[in-house]
mmCIF file as Biopython writes it, N, C-alpha, C and O atoms, coordinates in Angstrom:
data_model
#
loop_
_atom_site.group_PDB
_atom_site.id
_atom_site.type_symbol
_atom_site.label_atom_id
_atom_site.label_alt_id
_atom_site.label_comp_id
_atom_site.label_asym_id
_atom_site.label_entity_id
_atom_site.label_seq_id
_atom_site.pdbx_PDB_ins_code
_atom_site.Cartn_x
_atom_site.Cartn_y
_atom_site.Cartn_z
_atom_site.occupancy
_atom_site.B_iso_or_equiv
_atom_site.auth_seq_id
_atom_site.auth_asym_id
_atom_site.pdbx_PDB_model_num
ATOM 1   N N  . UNK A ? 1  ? 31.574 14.340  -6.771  1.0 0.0 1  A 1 
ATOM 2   C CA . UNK A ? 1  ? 30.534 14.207  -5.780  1.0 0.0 1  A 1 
ATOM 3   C C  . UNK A ? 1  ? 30.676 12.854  -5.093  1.0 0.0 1  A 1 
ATOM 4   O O  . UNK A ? 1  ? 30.437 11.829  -5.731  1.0 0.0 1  A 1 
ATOM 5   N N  . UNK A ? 2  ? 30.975 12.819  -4.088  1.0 0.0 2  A 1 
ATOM 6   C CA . UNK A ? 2  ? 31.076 11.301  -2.959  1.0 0.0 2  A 1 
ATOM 7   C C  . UNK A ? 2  ? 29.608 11.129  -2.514  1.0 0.0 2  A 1 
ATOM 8   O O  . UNK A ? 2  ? 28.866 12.109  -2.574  1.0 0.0 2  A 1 
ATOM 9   N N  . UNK A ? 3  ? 29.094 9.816   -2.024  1.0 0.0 3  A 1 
ATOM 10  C CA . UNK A ? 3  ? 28.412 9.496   -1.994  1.0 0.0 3  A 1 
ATOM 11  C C  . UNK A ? 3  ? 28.203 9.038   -0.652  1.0 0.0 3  A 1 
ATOM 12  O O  . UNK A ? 3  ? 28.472 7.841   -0.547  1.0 0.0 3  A 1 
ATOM 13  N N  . UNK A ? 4  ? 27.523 9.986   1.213   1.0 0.0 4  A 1 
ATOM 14  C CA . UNK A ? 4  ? 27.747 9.488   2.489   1.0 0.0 4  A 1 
ATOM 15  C C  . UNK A ? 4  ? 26.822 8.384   2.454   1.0 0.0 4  A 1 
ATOM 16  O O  . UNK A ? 4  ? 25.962 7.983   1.670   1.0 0.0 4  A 1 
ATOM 17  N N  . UNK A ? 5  ? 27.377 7.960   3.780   1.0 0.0 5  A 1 
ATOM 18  C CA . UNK A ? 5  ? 26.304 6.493   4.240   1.0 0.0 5  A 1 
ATOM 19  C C  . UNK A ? 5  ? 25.141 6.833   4.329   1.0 0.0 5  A 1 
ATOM 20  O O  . UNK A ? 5  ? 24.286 5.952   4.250   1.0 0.0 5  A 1 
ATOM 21  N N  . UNK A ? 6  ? 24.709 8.335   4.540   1.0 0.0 6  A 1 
ATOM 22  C CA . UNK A ? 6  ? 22.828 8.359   4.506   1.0 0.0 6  A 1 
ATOM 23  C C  . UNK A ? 6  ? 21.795 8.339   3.191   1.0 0.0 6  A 1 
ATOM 24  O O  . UNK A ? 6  ? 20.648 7.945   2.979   1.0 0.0 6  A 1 
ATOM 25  N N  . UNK A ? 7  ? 22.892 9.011   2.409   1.0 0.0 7  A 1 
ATOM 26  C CA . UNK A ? 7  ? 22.644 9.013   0.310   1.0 0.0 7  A 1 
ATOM 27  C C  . UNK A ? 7  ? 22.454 7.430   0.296   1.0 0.0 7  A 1 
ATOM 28  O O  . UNK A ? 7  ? 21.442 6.795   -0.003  1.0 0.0 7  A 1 
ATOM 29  N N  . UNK A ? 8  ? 23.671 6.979   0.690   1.0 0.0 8  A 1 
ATOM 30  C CA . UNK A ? 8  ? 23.509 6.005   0.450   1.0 0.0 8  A 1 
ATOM 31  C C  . UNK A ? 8  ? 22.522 4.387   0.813   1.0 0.0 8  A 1 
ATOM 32  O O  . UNK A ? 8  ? 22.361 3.327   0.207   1.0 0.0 8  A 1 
ATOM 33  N N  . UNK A ? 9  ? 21.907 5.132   2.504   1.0 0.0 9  A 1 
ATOM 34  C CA . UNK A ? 9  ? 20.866 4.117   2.917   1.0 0.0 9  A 1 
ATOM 35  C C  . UNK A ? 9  ? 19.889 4.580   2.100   1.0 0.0 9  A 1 
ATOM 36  O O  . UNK A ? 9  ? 19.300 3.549   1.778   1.0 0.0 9  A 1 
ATOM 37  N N  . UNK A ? 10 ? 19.158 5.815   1.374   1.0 0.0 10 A 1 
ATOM 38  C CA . UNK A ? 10 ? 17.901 6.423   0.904   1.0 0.0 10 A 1 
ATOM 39  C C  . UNK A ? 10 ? 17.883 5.558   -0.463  1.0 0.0 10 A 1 
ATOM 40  O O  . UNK A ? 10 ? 16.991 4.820   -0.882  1.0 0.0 10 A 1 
ATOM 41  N N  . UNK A ? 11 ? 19.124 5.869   -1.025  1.0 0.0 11 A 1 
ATOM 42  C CA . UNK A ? 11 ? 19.164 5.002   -2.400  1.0 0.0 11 A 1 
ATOM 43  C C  . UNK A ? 11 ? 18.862 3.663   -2.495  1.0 0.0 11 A 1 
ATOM 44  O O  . UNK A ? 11 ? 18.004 3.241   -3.270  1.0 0.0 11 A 1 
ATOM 45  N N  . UNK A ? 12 ? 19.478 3.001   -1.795  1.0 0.0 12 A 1 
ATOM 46  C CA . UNK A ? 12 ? 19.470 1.619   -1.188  1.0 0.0 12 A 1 
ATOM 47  C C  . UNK A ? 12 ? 17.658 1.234   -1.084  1.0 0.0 12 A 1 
ATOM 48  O O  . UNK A ? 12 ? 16.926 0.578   -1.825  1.0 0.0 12 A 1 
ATOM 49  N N  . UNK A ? 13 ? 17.454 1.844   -0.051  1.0 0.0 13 A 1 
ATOM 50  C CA . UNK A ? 13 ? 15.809 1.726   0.375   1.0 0.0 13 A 1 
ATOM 51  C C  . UNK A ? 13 ? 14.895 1.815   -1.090  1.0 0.0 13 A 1 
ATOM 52  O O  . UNK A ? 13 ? 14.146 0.965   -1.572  1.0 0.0 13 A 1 
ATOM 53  N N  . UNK A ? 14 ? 15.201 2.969   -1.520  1.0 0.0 14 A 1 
ATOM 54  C CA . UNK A ? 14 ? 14.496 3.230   -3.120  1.0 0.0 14 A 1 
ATOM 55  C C  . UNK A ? 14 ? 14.479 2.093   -3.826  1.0 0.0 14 A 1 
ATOM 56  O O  . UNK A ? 14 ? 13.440 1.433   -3.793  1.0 0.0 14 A 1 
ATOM 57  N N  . UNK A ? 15 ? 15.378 1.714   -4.450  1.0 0.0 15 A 1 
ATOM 58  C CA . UNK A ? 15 ? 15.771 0.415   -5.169  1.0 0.0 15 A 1 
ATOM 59  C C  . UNK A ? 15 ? 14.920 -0.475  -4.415  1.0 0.0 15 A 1 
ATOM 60  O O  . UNK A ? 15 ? 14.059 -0.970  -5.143  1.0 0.0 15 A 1 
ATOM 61  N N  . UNK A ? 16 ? 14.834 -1.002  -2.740  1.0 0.0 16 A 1 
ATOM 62  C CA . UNK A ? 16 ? 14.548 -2.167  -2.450  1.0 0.0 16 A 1 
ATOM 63  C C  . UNK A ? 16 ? 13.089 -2.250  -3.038  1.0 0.0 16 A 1 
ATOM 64  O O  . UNK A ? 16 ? 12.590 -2.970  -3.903  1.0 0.0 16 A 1 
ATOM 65  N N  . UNK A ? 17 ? 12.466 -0.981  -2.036  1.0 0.0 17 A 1 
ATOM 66  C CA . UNK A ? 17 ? 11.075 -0.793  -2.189  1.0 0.0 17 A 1 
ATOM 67  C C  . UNK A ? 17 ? 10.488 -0.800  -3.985  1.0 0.0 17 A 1 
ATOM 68  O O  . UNK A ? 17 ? 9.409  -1.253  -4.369  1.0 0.0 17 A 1 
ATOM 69  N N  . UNK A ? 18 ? 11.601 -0.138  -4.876  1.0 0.0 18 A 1 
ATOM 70  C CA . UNK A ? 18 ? 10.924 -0.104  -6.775  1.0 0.0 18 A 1 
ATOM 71  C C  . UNK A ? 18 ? 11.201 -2.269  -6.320  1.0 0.0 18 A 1 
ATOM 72  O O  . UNK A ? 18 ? 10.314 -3.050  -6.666  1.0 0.0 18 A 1 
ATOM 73  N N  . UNK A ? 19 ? 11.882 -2.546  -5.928  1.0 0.0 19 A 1 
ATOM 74  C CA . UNK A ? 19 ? 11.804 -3.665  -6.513  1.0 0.0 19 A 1 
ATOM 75  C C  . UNK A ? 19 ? 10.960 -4.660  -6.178  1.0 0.0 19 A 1 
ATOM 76  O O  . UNK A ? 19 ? 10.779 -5.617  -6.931  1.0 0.0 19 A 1 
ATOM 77  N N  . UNK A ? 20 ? 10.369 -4.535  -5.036  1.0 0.0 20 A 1 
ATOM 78  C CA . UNK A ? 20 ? 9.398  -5.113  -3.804  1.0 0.0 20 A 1 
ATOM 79  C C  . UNK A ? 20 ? 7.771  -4.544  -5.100  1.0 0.0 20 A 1 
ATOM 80  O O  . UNK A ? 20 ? 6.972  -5.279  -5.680  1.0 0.0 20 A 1 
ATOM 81  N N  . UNK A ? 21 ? 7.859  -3.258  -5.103  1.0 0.0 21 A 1 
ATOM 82  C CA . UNK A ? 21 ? 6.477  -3.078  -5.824  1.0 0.0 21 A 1 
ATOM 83  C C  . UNK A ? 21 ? 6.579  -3.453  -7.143  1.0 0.0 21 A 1 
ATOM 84  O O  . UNK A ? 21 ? 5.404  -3.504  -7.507  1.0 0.0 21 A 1 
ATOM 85  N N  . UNK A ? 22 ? 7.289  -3.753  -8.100  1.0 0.0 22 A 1 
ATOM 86  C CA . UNK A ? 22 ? 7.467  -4.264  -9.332  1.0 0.0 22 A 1 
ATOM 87  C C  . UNK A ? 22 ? 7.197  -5.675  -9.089  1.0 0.0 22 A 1 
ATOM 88  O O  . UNK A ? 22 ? 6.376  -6.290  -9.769  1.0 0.0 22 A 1 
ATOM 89  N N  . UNK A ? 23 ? 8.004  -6.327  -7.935  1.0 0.0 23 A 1 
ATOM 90  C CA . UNK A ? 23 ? 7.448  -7.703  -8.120  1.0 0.0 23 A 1 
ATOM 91  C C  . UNK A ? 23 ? 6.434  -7.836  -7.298  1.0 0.0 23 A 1 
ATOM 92  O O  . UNK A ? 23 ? 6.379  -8.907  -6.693  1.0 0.0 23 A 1 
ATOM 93  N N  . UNK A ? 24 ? 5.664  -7.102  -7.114  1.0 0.0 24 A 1 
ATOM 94  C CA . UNK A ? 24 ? 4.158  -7.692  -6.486  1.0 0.0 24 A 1 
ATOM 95  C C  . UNK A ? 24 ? 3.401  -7.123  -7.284  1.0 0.0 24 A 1 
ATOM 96  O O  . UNK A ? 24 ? 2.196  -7.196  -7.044  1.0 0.0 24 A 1 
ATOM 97  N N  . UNK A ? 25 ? 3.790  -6.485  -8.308  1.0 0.0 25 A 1 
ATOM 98  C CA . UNK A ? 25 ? 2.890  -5.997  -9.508  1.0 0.0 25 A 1 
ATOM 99  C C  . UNK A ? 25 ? 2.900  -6.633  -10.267 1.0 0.0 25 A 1 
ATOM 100 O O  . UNK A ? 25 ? 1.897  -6.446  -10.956 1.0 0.0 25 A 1 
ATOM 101 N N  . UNK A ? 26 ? 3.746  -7.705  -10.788 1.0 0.0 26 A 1 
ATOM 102 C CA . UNK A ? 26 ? 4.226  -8.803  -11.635 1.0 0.0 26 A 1 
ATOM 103 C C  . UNK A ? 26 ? 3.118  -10.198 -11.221 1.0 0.0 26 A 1 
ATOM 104 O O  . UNK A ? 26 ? 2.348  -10.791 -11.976 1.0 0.0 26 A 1 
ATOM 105 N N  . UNK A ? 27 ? 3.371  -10.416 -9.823  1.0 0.0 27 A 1 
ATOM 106 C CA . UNK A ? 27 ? 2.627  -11.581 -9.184  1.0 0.0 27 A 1 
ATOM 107 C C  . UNK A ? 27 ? 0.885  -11.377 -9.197  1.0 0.0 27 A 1 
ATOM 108 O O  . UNK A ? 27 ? 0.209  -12.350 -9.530  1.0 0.0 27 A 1 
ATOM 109 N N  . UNK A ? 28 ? 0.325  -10.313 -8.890  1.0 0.0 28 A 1 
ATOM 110 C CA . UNK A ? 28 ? -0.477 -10.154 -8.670  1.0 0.0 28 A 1 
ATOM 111 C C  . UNK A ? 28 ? -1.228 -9.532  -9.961  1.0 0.0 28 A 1 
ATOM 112 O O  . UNK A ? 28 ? -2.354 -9.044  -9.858  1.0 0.0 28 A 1 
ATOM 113 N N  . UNK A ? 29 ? -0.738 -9.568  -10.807 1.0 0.0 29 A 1 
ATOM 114 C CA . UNK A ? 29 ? -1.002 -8.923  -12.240 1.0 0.0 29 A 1 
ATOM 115 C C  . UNK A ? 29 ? -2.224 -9.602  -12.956 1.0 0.0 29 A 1 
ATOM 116 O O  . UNK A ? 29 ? -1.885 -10.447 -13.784 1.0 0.0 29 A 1 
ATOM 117 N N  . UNK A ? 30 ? -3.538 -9.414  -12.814 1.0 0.0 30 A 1 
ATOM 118 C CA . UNK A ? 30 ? -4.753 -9.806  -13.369 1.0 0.0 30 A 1 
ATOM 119 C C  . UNK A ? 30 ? -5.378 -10.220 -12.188 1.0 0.0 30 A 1 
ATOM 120 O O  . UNK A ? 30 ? -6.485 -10.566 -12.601 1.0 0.0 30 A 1 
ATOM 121 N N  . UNK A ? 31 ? -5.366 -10.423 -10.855 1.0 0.0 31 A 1 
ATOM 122 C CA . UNK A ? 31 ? -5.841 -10.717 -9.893  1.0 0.0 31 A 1 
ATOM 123 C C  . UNK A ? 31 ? -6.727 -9.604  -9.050  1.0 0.0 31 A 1 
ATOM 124 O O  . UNK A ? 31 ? -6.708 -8.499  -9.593  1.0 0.0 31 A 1 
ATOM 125 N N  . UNK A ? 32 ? -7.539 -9.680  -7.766  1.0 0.0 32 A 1 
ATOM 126 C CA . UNK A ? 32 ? -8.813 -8.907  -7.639  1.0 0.0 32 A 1 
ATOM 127 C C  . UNK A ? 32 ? -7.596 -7.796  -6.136  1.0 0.0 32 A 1 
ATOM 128 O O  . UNK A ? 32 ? -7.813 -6.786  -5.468  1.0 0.0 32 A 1 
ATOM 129 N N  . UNK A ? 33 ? -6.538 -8.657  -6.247  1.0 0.0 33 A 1 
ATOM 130 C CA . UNK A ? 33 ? -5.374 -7.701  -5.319  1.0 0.0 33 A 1 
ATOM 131 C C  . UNK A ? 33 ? -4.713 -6.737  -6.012  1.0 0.0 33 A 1 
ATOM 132 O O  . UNK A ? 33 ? -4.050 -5.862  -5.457  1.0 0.0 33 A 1 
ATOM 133 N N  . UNK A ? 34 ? -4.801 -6.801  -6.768  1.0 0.0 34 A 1 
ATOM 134 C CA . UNK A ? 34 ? -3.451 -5.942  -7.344  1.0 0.0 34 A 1 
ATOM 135 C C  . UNK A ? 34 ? -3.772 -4.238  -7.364  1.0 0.0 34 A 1 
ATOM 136 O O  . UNK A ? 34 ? -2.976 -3.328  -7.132  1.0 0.0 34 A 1 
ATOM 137 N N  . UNK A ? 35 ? -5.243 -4.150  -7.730  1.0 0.0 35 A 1 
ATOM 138 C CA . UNK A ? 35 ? -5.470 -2.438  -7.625  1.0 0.0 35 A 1 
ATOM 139 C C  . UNK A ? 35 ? -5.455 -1.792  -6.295  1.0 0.0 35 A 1 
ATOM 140 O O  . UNK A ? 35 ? -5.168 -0.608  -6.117  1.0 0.0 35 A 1 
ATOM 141 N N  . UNK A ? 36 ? -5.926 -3.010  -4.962  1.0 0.0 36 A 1 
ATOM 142 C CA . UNK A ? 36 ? -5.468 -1.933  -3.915  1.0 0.0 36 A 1 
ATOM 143 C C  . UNK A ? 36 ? -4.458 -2.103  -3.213  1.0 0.0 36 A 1 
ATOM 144 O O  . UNK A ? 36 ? -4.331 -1.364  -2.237  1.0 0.0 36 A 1 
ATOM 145 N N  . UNK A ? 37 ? -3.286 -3.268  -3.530  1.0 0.0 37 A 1 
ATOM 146 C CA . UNK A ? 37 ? -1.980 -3.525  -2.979  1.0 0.0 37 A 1 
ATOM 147 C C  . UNK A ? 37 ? -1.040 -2.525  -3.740  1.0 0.0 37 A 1 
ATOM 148 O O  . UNK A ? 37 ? 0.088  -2.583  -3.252  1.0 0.0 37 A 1 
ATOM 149 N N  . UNK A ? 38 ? -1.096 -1.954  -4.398  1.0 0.0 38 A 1 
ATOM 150 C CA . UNK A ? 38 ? 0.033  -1.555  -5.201  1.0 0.0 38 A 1 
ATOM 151 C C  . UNK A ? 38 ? -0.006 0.197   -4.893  1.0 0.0 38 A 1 
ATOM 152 O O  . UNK A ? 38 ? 1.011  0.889   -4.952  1.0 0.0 38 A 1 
ATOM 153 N N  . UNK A ? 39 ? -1.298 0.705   -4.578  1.0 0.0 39 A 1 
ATOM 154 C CA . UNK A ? 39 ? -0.830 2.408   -3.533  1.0 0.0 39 A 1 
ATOM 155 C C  . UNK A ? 39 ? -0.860 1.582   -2.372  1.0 0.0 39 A 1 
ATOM 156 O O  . UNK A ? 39 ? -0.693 2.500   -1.569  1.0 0.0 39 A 1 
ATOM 157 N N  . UNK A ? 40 ? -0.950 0.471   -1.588  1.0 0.0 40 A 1 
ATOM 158 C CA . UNK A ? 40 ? -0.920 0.819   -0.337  1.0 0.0 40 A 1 
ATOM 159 C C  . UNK A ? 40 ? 0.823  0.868   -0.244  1.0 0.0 40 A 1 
ATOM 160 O O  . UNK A ? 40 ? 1.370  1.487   0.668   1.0 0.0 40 A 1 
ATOM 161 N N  . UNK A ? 41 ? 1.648  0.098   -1.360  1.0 0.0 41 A 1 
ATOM 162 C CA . UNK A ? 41 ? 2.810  0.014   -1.017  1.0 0.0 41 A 1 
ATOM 163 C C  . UNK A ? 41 ? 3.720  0.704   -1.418  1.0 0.0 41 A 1 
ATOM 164 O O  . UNK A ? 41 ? 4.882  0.578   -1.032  1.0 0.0 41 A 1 
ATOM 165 N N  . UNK A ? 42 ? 3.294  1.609   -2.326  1.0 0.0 42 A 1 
ATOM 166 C CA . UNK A ? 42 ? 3.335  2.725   -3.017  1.0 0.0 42 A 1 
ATOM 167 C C  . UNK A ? 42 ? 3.830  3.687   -1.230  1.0 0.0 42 A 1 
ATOM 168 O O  . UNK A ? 42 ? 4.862  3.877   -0.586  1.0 0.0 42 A 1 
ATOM 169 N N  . UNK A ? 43 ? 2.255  4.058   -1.092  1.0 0.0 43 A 1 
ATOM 170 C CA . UNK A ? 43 ? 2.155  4.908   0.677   1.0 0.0 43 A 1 
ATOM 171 C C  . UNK A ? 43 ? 3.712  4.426   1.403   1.0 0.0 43 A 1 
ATOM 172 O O  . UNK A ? 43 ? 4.633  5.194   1.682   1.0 0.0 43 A 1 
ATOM 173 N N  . UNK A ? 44 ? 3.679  2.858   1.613   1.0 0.0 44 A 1 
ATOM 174 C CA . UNK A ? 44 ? 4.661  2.666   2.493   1.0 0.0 44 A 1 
ATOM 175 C C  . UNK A ? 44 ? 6.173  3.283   2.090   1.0 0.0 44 A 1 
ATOM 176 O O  . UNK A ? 44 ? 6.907  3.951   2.817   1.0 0.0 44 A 1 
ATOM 177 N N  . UNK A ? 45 ? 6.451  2.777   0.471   1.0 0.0 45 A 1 
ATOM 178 C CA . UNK A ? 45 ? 7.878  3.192   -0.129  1.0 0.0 45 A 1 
ATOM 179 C C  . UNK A ? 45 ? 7.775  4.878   0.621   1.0 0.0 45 A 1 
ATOM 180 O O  . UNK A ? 45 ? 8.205  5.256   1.710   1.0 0.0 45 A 1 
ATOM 181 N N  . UNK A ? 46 ? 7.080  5.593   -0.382  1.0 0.0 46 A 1 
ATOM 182 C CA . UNK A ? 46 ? 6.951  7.114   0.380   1.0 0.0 46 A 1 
ATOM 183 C C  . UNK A ? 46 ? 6.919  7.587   1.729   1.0 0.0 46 A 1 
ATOM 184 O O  . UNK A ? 46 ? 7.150  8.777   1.942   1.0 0.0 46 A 1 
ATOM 185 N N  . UNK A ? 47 ? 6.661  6.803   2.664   1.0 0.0 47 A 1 
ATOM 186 C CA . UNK A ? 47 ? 6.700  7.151   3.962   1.0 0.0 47 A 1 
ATOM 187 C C  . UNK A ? 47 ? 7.920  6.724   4.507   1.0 0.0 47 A 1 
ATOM 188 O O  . UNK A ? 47 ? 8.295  7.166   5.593   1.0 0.0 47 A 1 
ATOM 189 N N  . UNK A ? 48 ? 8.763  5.685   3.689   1.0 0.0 48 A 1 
ATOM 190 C CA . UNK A ? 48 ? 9.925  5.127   4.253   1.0 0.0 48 A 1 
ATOM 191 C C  . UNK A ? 48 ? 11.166 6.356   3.727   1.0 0.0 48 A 1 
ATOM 192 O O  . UNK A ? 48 ? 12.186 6.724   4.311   1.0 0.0 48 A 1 
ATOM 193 N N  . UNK A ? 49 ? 10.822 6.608   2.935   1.0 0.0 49 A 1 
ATOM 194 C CA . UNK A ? 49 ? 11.740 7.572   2.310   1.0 0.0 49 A 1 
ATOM 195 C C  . UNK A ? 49 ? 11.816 9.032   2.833   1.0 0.0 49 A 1 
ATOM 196 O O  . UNK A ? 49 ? 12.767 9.804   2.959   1.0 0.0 49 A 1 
ATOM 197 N N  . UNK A ? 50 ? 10.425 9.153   3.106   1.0 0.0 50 A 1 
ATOM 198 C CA . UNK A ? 50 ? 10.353 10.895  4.090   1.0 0.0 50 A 1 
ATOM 199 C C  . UNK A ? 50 ? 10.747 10.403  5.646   1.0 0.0 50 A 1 
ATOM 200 O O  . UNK A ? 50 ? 11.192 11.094  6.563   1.0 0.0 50 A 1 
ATOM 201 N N  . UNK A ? 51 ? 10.506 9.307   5.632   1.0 0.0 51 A 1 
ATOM 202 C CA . UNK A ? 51 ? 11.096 9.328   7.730   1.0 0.0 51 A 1 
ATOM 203 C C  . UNK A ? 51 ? 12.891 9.406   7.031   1.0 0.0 51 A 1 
ATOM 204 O O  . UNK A ? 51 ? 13.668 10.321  7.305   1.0 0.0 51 A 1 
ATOM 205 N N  . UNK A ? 52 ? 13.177 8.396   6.253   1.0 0.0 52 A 1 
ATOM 206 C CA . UNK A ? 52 ? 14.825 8.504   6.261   1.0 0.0 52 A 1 
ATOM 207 C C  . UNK A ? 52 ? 15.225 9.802   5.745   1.0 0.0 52 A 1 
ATOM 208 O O  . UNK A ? 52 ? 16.174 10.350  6.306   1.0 0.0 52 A 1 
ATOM 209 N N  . UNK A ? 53 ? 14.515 10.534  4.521   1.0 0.0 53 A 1 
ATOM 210 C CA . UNK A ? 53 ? 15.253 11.980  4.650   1.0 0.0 53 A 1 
ATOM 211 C C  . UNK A ? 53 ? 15.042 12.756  5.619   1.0 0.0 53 A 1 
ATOM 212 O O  . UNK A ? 53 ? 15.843 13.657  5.866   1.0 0.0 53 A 1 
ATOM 213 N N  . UNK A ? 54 ? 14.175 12.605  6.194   1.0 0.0 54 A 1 
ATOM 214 C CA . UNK A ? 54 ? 14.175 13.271  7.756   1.0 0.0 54 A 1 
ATOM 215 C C  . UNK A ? 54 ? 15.255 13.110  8.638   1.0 0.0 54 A 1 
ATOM 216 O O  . UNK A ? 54 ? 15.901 14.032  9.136   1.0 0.0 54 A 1 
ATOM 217 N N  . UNK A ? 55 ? 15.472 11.629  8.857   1.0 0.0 55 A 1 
ATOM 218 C CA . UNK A ? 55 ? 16.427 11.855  9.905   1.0 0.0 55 A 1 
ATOM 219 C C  . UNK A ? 55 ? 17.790 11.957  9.093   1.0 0.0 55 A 1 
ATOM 220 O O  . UNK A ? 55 ? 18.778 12.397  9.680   1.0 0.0 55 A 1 
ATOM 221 N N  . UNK A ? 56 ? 17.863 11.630  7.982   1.0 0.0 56 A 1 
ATOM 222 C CA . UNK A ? 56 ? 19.195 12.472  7.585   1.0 0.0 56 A 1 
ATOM 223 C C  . UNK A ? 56 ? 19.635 14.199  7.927   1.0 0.0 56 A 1 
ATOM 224 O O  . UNK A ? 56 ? 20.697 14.675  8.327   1.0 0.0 56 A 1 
ATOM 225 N N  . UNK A ? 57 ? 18.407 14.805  7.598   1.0 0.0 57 A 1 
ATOM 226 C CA . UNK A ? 57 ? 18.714 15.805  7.644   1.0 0.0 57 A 1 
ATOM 227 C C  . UNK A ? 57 ? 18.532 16.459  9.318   1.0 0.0 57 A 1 
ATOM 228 O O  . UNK A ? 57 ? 18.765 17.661  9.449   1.0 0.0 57 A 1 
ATOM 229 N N  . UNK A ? 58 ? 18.215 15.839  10.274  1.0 0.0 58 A 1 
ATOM 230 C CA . UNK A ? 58 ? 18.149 15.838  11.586  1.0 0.0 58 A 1 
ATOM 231 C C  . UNK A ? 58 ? 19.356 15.797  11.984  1.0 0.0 58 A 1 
ATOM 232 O O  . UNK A ? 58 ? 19.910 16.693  12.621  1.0 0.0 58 A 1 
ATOM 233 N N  . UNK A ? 59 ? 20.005 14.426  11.529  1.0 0.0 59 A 1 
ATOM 234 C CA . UNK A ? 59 ? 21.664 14.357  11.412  1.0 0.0 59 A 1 
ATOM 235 C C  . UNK A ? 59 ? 22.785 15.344  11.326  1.0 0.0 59 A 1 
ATOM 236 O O  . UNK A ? 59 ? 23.663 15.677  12.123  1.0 0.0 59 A 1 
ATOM 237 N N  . UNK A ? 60 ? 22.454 15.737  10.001  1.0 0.0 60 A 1 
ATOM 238 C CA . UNK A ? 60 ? 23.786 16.530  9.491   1.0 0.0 60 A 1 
ATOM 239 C C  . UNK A ? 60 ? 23.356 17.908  10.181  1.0 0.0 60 A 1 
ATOM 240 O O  . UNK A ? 60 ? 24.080 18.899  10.084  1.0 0.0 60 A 1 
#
């Protein structure tokens, strides 16, 4: 199984975004932010990921 450049931007994005919300879950961890920062960025990862499988599959 090869791996194209669009697998490969979705994956990419995944990783950035787990790593973006892990460390603002880390920072903000006992603070009066953390319960509603963490779905809003949650929402964003998920919305970044359905526009890019979208236009992947718009693509091919």
């Amino acid at each position: 199984m090869t791996m194209n450049a669009w697998s490969a931007a979705i994956l990419g994005t995944a990783i950035i975004w787990a790593a973006a919300i892990m460390t603002t879950a880390f920072l903000l961890l006992g603070t009066d932010y953390f319960g509603p920062l963490i779905p809003i960025l949650g929402g964003g990862a998920a919305g970044n990921l359905i526009v890019l499988a979208g236009a992947k599959s718009i693509r091919e």
